[in-house]
DRENPA-3360 file (N, C-alpha, C; in nm, 2 decimals, always signed):
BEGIN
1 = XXXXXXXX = +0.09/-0.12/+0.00/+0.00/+0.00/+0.00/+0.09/+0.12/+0.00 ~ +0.03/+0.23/-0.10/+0.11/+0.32/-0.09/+0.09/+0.46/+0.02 ~ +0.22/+0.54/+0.09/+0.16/+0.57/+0.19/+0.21/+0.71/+0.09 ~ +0.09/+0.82/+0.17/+0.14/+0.96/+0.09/+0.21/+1.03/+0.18 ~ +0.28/+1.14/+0.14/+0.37/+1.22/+0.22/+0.34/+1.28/+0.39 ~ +0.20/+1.33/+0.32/+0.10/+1.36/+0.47/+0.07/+1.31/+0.53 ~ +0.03/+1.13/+0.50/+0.01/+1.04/+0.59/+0.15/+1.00/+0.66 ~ +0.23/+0.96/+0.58/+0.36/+0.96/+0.63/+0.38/+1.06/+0.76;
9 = XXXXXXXX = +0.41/+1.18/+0.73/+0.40/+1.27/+0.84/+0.32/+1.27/+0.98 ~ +0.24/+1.21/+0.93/+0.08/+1.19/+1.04/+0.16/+1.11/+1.12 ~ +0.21/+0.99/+1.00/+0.21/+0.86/+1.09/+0.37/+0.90/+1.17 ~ +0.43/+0.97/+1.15/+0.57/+1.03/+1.24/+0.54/+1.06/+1.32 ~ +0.45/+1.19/+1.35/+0.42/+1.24/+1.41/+0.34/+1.15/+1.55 ~ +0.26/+1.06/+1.50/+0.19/+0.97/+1.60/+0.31/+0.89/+1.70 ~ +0.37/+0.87/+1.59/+0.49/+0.80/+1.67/+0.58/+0.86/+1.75 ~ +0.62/+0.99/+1.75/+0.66/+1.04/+1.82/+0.61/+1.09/+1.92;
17 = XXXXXXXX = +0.47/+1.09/+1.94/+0.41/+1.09/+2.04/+0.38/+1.00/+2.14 ~ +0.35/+0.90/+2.05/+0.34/+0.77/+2.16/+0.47/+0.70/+2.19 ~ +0.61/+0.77/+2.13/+0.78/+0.75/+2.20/+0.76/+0.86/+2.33 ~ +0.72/+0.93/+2.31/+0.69/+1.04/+2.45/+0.64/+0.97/+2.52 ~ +0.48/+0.93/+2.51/+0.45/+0.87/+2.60/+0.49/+0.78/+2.67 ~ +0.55/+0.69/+2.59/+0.62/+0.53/+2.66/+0.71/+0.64/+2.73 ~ +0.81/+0.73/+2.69/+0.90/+0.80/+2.81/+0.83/+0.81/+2.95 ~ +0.73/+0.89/+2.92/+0.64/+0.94/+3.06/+0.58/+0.81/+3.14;
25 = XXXXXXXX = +0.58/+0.67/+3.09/+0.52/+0.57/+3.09/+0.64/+0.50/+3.16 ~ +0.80/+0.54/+3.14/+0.84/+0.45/+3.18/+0.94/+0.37/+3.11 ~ +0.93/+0.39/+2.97/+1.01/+0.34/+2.93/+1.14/+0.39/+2.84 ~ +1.20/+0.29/+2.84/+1.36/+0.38/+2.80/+1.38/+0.44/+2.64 ~ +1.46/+0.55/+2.65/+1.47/+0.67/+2.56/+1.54/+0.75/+2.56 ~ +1.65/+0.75/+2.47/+1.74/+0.85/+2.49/+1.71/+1.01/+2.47 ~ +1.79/+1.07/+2.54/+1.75/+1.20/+2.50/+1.81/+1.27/+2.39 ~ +1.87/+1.22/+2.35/+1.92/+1.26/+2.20/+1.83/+1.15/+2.07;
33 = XXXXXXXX = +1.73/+1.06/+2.11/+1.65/+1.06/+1.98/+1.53/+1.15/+2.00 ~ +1.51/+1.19/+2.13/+1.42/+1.33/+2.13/+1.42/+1.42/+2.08 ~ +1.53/+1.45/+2.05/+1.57/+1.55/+1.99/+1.57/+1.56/+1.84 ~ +1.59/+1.41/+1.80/+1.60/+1.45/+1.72/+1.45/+1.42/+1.65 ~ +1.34/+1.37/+1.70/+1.21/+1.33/+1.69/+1.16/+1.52/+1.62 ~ +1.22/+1.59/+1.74/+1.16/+1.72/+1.76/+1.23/+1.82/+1.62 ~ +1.31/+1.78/+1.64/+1.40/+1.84/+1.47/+1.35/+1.85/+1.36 ~ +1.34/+1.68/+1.36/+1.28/+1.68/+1.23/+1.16/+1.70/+1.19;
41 = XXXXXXXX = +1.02/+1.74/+1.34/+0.92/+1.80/+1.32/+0.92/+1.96/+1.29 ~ +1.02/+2.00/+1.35/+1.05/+2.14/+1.29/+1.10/+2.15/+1.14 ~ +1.16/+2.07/+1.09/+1.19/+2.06/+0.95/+1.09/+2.04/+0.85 ~ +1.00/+1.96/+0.90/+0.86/+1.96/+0.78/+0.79/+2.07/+0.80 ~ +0.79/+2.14/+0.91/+0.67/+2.24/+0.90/+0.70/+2.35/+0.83 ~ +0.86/+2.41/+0.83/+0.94/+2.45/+0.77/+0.91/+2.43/+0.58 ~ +0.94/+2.31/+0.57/+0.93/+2.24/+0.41/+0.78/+2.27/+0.40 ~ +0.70/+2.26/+0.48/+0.57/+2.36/+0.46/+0.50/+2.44/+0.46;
49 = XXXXXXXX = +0.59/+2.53/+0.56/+0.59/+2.66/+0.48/+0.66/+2.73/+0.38 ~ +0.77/+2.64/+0.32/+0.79/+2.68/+0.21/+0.72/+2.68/+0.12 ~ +0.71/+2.60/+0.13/+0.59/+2.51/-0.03/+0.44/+2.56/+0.01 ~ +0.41/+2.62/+0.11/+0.34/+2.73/+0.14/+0.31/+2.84/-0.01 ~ +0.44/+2.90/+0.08/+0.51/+3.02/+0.00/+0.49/+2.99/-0.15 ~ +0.53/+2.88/-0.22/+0.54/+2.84/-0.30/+0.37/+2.89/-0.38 ~ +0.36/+2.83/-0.34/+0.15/+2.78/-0.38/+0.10/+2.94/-0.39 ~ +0.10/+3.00/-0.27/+0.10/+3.10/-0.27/+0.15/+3.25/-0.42;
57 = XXXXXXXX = +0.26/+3.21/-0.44/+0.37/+3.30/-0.53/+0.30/+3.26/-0.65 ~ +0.28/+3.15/-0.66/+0.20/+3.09/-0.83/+0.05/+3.14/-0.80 ~ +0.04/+3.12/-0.73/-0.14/+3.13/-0.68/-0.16/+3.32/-0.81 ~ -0.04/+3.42/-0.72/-0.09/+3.56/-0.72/-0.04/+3.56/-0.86 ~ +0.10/+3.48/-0.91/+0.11/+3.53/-1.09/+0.01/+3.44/-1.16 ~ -0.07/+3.32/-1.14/-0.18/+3.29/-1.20/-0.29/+3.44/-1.21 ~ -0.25/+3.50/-1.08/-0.40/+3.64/-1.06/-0.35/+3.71/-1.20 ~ -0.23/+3.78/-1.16/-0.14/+3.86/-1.23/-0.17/+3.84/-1.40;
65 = XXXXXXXX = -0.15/+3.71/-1.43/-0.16/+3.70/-1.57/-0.30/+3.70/-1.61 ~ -0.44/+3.60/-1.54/-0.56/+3.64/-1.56/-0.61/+3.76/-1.62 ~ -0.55/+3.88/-1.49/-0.59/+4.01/-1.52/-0.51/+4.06/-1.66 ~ -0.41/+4.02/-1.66/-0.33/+4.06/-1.81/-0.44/+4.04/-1.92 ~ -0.45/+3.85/-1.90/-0.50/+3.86/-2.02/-0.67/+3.91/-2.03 ~ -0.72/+3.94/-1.90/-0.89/+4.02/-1.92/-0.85/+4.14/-2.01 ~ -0.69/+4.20/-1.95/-0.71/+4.36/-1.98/-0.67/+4.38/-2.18 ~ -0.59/+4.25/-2.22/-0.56/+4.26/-2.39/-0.68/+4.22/-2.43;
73 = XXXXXXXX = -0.76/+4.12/-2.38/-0.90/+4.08/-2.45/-1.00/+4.22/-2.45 ~ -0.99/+4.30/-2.36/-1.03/+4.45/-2.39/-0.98/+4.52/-2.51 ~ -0.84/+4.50/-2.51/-0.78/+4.60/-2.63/-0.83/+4.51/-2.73 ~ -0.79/+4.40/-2.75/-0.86/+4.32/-2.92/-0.98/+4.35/-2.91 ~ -1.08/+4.35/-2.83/-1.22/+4.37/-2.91/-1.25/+4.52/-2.93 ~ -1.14/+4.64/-2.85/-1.19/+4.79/-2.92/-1.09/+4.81/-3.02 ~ -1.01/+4.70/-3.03/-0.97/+4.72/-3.20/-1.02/+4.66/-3.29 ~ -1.08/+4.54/-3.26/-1.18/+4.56/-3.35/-1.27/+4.58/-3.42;
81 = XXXXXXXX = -1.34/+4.71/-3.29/-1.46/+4.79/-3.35/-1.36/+4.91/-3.38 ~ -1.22/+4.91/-3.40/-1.13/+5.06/-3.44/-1.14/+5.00/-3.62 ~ -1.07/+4.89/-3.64/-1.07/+4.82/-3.74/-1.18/+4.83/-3.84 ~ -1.30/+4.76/-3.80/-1.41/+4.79/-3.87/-1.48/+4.93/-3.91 ~ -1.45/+5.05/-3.82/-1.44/+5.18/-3.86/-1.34/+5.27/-3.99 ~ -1.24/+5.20/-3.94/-1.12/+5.28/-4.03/-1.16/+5.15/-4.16 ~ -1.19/+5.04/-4.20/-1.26/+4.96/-4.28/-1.36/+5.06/-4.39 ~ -1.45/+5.12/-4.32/-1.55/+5.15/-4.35/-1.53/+5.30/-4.41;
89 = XXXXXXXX = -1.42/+5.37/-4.33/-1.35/+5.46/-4.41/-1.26/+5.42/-4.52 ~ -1.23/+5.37/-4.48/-1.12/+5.29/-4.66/-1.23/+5.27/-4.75 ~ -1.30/+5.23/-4.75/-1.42/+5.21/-4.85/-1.46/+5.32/-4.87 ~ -1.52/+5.41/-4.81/-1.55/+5.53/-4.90/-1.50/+5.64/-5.01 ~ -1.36/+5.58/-4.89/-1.20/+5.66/-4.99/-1.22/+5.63/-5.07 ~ -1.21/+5.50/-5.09/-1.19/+5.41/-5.23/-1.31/+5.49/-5.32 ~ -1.42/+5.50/-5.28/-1.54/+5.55/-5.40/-1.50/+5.62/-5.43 ~ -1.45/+5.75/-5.30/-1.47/+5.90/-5.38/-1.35/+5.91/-5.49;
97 = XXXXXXXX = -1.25/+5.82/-5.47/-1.10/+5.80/-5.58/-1.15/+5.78/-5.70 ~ -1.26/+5.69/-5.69/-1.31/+5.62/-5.82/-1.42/+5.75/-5.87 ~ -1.44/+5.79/-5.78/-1.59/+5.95/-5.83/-1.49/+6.07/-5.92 ~ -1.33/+6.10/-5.81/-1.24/+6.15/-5.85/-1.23/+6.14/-6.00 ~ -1.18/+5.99/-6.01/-1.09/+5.94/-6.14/-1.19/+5.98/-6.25 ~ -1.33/+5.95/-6.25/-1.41/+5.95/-6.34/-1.48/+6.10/-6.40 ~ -1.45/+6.18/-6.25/-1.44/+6.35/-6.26/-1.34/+6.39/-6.35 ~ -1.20/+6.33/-6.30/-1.12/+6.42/-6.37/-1.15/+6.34/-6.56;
105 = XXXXXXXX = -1.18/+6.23/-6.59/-1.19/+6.20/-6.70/-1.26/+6.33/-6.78 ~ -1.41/+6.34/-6.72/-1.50/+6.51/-6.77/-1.46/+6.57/-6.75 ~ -1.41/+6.63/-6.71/-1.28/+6.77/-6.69/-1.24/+6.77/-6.78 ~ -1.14/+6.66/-6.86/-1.07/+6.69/-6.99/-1.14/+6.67/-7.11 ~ -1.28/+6.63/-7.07/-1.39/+6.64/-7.20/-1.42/+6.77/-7.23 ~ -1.45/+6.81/-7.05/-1.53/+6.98/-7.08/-1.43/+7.06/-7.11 ~ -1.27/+7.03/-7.12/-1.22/+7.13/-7.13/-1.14/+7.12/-7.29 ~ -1.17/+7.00/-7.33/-1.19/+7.05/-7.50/-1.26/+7.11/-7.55;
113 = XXXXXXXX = -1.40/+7.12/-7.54/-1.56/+7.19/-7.57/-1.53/+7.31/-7.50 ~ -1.49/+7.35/-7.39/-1.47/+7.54/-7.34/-1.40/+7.59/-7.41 ~ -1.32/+7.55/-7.47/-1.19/+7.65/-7.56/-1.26/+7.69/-7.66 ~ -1.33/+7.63/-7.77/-1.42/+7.67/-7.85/-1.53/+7.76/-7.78 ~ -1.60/+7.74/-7.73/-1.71/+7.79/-7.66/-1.65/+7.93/-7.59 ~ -1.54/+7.93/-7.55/-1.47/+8.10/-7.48/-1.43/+8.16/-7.62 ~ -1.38/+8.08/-7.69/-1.37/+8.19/-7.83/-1.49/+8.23/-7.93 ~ -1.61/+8.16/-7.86/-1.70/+8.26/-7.98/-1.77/+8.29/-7.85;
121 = XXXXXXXX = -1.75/+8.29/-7.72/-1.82/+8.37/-7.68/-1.74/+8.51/-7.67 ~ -1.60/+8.56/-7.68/-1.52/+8.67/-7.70/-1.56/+8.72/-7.86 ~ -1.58/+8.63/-7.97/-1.61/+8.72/-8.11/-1.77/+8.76/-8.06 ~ -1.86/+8.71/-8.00/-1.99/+8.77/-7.95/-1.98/+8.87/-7.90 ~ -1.90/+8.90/-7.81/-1.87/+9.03/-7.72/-1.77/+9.12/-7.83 ~ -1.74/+9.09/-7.91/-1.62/+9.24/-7.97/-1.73/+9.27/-8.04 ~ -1.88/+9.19/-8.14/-1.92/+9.22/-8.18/-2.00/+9.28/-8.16 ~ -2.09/+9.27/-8.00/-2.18/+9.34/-7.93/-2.11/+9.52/-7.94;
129 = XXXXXXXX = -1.99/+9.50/-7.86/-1.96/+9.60/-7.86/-1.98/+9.70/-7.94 ~ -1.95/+9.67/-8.07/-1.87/+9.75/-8.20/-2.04/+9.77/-8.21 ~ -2.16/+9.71/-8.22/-2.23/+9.75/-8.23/-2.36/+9.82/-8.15 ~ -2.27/+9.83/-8.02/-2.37/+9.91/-7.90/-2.31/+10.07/-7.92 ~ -2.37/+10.11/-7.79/-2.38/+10.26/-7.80/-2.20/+10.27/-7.77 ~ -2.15/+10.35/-7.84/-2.01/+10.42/-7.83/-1.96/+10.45/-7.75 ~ -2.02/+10.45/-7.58/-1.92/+10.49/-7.46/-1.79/+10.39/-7.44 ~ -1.71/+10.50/-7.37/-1.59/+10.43/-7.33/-1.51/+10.30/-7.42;
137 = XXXXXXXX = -1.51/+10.36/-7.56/-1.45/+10.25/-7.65/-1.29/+10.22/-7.66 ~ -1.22/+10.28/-7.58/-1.10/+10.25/-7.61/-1.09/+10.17/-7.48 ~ -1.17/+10.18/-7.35/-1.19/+10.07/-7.25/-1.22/+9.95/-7.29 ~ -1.34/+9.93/-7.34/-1.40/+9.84/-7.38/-1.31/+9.71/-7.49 ~ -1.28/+9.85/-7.58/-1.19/+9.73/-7.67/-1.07/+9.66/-7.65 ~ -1.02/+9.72/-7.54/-0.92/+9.67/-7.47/-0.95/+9.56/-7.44 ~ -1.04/+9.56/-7.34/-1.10/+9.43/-7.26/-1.10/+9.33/-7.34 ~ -1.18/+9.37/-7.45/-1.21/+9.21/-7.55/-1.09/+9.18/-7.62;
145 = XXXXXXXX = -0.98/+9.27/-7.62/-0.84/+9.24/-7.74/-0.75/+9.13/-7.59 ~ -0.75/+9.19/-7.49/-0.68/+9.15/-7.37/-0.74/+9.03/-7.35 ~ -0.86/+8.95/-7.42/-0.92/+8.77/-7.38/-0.91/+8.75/-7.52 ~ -0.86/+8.82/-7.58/-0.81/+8.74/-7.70/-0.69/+8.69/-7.73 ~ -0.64/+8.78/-7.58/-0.46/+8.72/-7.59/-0.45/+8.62/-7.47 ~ -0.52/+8.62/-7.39/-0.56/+8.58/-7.27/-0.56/+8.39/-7.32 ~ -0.68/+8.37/-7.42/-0.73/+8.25/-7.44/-0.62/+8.17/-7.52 ~ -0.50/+8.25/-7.57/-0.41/+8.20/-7.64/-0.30/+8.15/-7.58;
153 = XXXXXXXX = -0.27/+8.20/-7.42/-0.19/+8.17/-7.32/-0.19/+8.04/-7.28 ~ -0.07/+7.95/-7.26/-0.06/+7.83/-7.19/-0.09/+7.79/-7.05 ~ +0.00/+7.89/-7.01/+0.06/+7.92/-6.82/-0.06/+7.97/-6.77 ~ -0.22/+7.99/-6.84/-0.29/+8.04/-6.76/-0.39/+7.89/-6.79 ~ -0.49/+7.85/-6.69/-0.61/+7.79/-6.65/-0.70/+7.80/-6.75 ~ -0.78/+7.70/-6.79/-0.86/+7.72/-6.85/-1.01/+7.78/-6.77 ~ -1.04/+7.70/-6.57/-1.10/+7.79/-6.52/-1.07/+7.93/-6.53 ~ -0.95/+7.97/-6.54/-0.89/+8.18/-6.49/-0.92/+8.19/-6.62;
161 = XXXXXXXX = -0.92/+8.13/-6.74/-0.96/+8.21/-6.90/-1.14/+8.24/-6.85 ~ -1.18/+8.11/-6.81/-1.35/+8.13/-6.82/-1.40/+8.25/-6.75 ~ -1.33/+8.26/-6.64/-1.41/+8.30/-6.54/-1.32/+8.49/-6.56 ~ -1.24/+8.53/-6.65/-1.24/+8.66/-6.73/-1.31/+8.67/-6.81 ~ -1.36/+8.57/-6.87/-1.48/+8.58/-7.01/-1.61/+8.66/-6.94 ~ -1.65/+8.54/-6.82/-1.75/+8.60/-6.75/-1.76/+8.70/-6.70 ~ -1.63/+8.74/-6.63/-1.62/+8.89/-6.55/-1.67/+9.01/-6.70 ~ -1.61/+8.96/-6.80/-1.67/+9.06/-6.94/-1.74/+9.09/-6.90;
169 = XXXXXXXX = -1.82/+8.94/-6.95/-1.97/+9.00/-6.98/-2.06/+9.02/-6.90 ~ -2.01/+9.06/-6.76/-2.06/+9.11/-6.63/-2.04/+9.26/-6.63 ~ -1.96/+9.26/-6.64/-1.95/+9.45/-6.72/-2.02/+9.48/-6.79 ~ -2.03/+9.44/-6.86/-2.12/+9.49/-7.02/-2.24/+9.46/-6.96 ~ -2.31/+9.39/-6.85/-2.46/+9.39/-6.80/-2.45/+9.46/-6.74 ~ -2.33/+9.51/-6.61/-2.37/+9.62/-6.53/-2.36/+9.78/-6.61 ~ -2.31/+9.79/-6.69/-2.32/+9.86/-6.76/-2.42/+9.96/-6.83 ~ -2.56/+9.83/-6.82/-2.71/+9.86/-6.85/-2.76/+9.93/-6.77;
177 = XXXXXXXX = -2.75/+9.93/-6.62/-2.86/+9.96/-6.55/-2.78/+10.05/-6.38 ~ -2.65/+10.13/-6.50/-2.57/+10.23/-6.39/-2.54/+10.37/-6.44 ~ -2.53/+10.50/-6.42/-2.50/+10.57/-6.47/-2.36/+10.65/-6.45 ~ -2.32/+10.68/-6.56/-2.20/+10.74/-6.55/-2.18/+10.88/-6.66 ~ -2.06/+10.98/-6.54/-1.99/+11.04/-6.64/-1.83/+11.03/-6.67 ~ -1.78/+11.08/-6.77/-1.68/+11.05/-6.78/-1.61/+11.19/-6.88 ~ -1.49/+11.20/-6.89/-1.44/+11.33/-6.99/-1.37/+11.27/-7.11 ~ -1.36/+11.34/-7.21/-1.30/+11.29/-7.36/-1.38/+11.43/-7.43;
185 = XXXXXXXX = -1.32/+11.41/-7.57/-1.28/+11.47/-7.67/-1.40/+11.44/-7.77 ~ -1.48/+11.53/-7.85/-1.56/+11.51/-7.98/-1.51/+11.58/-8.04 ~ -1.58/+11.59/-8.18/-1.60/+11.63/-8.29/-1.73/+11.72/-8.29 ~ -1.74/+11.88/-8.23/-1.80/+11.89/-8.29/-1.80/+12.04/-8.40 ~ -1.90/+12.03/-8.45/-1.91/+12.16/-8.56/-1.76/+12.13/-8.66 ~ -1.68/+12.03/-8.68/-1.58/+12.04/-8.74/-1.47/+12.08/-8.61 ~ -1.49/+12.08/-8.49/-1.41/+12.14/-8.43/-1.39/+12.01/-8.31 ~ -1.28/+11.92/-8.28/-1.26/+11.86/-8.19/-1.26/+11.96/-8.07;
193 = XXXXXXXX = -1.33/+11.91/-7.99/-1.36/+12.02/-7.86/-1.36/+11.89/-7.70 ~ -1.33/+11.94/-7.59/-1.32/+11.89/-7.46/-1.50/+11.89/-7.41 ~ -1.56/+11.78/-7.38/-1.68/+11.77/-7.36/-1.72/+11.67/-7.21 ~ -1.85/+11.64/-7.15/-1.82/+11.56/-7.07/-1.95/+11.46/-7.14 ~ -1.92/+11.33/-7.13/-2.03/+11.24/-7.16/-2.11/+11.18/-7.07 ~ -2.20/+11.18/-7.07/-2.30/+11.14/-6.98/-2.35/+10.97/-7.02 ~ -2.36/+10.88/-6.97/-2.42/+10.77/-6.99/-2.56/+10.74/-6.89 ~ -2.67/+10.68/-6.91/-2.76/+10.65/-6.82/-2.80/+10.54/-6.84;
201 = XXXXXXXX = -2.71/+10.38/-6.84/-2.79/+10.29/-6.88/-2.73/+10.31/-7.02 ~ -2.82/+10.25/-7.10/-2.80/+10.24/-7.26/-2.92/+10.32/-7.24 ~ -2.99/+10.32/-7.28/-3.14/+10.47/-7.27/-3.04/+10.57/-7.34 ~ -2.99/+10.65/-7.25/-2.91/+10.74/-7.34/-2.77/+10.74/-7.35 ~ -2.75/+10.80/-7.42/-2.55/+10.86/-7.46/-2.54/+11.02/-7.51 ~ -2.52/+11.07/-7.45/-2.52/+11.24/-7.46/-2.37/+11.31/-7.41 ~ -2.36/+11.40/-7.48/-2.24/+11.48/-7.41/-2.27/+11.69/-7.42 ~ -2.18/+11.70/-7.36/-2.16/+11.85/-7.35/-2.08/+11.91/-7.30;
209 = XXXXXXXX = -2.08/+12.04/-7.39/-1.94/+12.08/-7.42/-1.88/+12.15/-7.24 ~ -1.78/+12.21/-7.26/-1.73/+12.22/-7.07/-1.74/+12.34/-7.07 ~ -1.77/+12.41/-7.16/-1.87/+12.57/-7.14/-2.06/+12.58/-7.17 ~ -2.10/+12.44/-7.16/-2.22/+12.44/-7.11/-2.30/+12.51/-7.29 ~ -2.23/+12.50/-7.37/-2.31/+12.58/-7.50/-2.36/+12.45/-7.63 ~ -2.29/+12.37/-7.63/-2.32/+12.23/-7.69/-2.35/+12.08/-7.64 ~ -2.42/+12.06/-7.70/-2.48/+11.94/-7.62/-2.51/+11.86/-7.77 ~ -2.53/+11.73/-7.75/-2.52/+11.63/-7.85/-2.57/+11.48/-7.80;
217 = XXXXXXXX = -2.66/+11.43/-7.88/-2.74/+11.27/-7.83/-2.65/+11.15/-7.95 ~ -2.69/+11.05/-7.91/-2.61/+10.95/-7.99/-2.76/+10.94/-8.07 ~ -2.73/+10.89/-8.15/-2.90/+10.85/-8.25/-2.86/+10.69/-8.32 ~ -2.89/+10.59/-8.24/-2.83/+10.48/-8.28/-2.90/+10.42/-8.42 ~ -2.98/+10.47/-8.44/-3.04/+10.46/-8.62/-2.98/+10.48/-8.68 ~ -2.92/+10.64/-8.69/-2.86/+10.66/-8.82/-2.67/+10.66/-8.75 ~ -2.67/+10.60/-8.60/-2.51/+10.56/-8.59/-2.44/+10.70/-8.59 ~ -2.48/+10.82/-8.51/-2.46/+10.95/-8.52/-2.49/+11.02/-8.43;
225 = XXXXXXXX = -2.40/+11.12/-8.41/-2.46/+11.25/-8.31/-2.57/+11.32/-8.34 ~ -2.63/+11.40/-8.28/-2.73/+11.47/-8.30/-2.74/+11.54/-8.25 ~ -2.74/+11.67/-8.25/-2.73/+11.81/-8.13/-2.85/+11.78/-8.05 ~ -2.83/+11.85/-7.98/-2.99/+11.92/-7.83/-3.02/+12.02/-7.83 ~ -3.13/+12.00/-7.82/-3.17/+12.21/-7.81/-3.16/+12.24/-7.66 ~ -3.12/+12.35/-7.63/-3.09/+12.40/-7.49/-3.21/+12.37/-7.38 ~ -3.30/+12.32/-7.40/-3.42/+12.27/-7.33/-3.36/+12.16/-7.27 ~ -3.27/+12.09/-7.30/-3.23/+11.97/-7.22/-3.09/+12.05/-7.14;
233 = XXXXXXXX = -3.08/+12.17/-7.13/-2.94/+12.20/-7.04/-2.96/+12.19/-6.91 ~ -3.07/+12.20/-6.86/-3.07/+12.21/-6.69/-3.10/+12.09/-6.65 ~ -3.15/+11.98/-6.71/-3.18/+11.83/-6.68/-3.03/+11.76/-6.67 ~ -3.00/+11.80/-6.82/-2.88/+11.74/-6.84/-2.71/+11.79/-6.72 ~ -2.75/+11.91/-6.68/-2.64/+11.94/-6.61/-2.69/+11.88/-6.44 ~ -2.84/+11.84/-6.40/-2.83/+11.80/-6.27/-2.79/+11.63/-6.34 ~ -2.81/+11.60/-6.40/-2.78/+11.45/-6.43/-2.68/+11.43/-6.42 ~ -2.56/+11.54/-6.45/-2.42/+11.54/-6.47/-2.38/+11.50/-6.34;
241 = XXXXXXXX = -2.43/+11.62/-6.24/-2.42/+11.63/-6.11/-2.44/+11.49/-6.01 ~ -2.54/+11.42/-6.03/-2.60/+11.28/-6.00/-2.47/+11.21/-6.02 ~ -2.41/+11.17/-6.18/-2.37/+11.06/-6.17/-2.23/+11.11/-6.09 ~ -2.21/+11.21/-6.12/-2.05/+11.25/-6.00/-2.08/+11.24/-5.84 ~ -2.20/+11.21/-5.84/-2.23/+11.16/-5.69/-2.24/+11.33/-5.64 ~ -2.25/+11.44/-5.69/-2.27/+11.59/-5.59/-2.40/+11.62/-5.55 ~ -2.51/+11.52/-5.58/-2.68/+11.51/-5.60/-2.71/+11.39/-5.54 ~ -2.85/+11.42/-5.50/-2.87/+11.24/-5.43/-2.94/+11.24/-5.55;
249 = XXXXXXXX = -3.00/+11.05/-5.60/-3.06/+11.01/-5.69/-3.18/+11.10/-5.71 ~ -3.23/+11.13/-5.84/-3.36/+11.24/-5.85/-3.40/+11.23/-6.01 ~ -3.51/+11.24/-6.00/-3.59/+11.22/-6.11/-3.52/+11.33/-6.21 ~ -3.49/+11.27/-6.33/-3.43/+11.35/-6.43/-3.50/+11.32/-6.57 ~ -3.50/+11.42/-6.66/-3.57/+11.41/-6.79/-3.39/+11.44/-6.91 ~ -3.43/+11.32/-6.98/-3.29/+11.31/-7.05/-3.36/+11.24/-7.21 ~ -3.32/+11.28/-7.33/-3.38/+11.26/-7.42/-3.32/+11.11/-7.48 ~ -3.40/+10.98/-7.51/-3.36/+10.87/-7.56/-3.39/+10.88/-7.69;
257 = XXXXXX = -3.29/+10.74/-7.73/-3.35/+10.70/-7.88/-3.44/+10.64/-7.90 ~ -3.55/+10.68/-8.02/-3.64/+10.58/-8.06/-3.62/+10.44/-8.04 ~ -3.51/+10.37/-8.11/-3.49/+10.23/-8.17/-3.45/+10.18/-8.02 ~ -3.46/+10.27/-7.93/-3.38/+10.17/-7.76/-3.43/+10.09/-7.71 ~ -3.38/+9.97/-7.68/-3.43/+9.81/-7.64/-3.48/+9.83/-7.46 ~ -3.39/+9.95/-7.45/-3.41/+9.96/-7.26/-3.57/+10.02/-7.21;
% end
C-alpha cells in the first residue's frame, strides 16, 4: 500500500508521540533521539511553509496574468470595433477616388468643348460691342483684345480664362442699369472740342461741351450724333451732377432714342 507524504507525516508524528509517551510511561529513551524526533518535526513544518510560500507565489502570478489577459481581451475587441471603422473609411475613400478618377476624365472632356465655346463667346462680345452705343470705347476694346490674348496663353487655367470671359460679360450687363460720367474729346461743328459724356444705362448717350453751350445725343439709327436744343441743359447738367455723386438720386428728364431696347 502506498503511503502519501502527509500520511507519512501523520504517521511520524503519532509515533513520536506515543515515543513520548512510553518515556512518561516508563520506558527507555534517549534524550538525543528526542531531539531528534523534535528536529525533524521542525523541519517539515518548515518544508511547509515553504511550499506554502510556494503555492502562494504561483497562486498571485496565476491572478497577475488572468488580469493581463482580461485587460488585452479589452484592447482586441476595441480594435476591433477601431478596425471595422477605419474599414468602412477605406471604402469610402476608395469611392470618392473612383468619383475622382471618373471627374477628372470630364474635366478633360469639358475642357476640350470650353476652348471653342470662350472663343466665340469673346467674337460675340467684340461684336456686341462695335455694335452698342459708343461709350468708353477705347476701354472696352481693350477688354475684348486683352481675352483674345488671354485665351491663347498656356501658363494660364482654363477655369482663370472662363471666369475673365464672364467677369466681361458682367460689365457689359452692369453697364445697362448704372450711370456714369466721364471726360473725352468730340467732334463737334468740325471742331474737336473737350466735352463731358454722360451715360444712363444704354437709354441714353449724350455729351456736352465744358462751357455748357453744346450738347449732342447719340441716335443709334442713323449711328450719329445729333445736337440738343438748350431745353435739355438744366436736366442734363443735374444728371451730370448725379452721376458724379454731388446730387442724391432724382428724377431726371434726359432725351432717348427711338430704336432703344431699354
Amino acid at each position: 500500500m502506498k503511503v502519501t507524504k502527509w500520511a507519512q507525516t501523520s504517521l511520524f508524528i503519532s509515533m513520536s508521540a506515543f515515543s513520548m509517551y512510553g518515556y512518561s510511561m516508563g520506558y527507555t529513551s534517549s534524550d538525543e533521539e528526542l531531539n531528534k524526533v523534535v528536529n525533524a518535526g521542525k523541519k517539515i513544518n518548515q518544508s511547509a511553509n515553504v511550499s506554502q510560500q510556494k503555492v502562494d507565489k504561483i497562486n498571485e502570478q496565476i491572478q497577475s496574468k488572468l488580469q493581463q489577459f482580461k485587460v488585452v481581451n479589452k484592447e482586441i475587441d476595441g480594435l476591433n470595433v477601431y478596425n471595422k471603422q477605419m474599414q468602412a473609411q477605406l471604402n469610402n475613400q476608395l469611392t470618392e477616388l473612383q468619383q475622382l478618377a471618373t471627374s477628372m476624365e470630364q474635366v478633360s472632356i469639358i475642357e476640350r468643348q470650353i476652348s471653342p465655346l470662350m472663343a466665340r463667346m469673346i467674337e460675340t462680345l467684340i461684336t456686341f460691342v462695335r455694335l452698342d452705343v459708343p461709350f468708353l470705347p477705347e476701354e472696352r476694346s481693350k477688354r475684348t483684345a486683352d481675352l483674345e490674348k488671354l485665351l491663347e496663353q498656356a501658363d494660364v487655367s482654363v477655369a482663370e480664362k472662363f471666369r475673365r470671359v464672364l467677369e466681361a460679360y458682367q460689365v457689359e450687363v452692369d453697364y445697362g442699369r448704372t450711370i456714369e460720367v466721364y471726360s473725352g474729346t468730340q467732334l463737334v461743328d468740325g471742331i474737336e472740342r473737350d466735352v463731358d459724356f454722360l451715360r444712363i444705362g444704354r437709354v441714353s448717350f449724350v455729351y456736352q461741351t465744358r462751357d455748357g453751350e453744346k450738347m449732342g445725343m447719340w441716335d443709334k439709327a442713323s449711328q450719329s450724333w445729333k445736337p440738343l436744343a438748350a431745353d435739355y441743359r438744366t436736366d442734363i447738367n443735374k444728371a451730370l451732377r448725379i452721376a458724379r455723386k454731388q446730387l442724391a438720386p432724382d428724377l431726371i428728364i434726359v432725351p432717348i432714342a427711338q430704336d432703344s431696347a431699354e
